[in-house]
TIVO-945440 format. One line per 8 residues: number of its first residue (from 1); their letters; for each residue x, y, z of C-alpha. Coordinates in steps of 0.25 Angstrom, whole numbers, plus 5000, padded with zeros to 4 digits. Each point is the difference from the previous one (the first is absolute). Layout:
NUM) A) X:Y:Z; ... .
***
This chain:
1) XXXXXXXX) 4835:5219:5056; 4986:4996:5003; 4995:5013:5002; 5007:5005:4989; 4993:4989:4992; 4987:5006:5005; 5003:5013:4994; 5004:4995:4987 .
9) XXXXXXXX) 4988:4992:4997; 4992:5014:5004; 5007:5008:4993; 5001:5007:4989; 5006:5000:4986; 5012:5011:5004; 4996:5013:4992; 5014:5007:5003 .
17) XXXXXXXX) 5015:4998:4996; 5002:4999:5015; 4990:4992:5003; 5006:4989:4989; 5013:5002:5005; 4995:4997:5014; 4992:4988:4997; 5011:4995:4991 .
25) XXXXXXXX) 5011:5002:5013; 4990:4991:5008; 4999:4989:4990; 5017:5000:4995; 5001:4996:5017; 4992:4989:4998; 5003:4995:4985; 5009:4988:5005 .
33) XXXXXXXX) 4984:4995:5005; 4994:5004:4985; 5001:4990:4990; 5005:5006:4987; 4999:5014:5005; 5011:5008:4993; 4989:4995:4985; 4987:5004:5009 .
41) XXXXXXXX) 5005:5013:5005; 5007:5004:4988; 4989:5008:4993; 4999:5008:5013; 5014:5004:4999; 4999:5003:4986; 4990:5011:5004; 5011:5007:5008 .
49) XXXXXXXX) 5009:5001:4989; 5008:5013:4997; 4993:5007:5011; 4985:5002:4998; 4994:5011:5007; 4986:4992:5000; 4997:4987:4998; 4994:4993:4986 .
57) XXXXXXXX) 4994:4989:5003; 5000:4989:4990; 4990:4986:5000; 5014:4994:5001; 5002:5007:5013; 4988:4997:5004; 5000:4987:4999; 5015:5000:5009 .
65) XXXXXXXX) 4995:5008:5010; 4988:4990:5002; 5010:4987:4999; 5009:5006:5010; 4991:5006:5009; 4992:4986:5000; 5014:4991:5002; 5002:5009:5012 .
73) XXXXXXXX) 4987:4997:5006; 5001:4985:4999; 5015:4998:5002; 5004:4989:5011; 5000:5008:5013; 5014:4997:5006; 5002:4998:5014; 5007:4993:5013 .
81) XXXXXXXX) 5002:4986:4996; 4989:4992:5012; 5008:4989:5006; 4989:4994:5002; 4999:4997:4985; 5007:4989:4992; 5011:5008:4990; 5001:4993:4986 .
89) XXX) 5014:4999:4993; 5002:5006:4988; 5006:4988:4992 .
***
């Protein structure tokens, strides 16, 4: 995921229908990572409603596309637990 985050934070705001539909694919895998994903991805999904053949983009959108893109970039990286680290309960 980490070089995927690099691109991310490079790239650009997607400027086709596929390009959304790509990026929105990448995020749905990591949404259980995303805090409250389904209410900041949702004004990018409305932009695919009833099949567009280009892209209107709305400061809503925007602003989604920004938040998501951002929450990718500085989600906790997940990894091989280190034994040589203390593990803390969750109660």
């Amino acid at each position: 995921m980490q070089s995927r985050s690099r691109q991310l934070r490079g790239g650009p705001q997607p400027s086709t229908v596929r390009e959304l539909q790509r990026f929105l694919g990448f995020a749905n895998f990591y949404r259980r990572f995303i805090r409250n994903y389904s209410s900041v991805a949702g004004p990018l999904t409305s932009l695919l409603r009833g099949k567009p053949k280009k892209l209107s983009w709305t400061d809503q959108a925007r602003t989604a596309f920004l938040q998501l893109k951002g929450r990718f970039t500085t989600a906790p990286i997940l990894r091989h637990p280190d034994p040589e680290l203390s593990v803390r309960g969750g109660g």
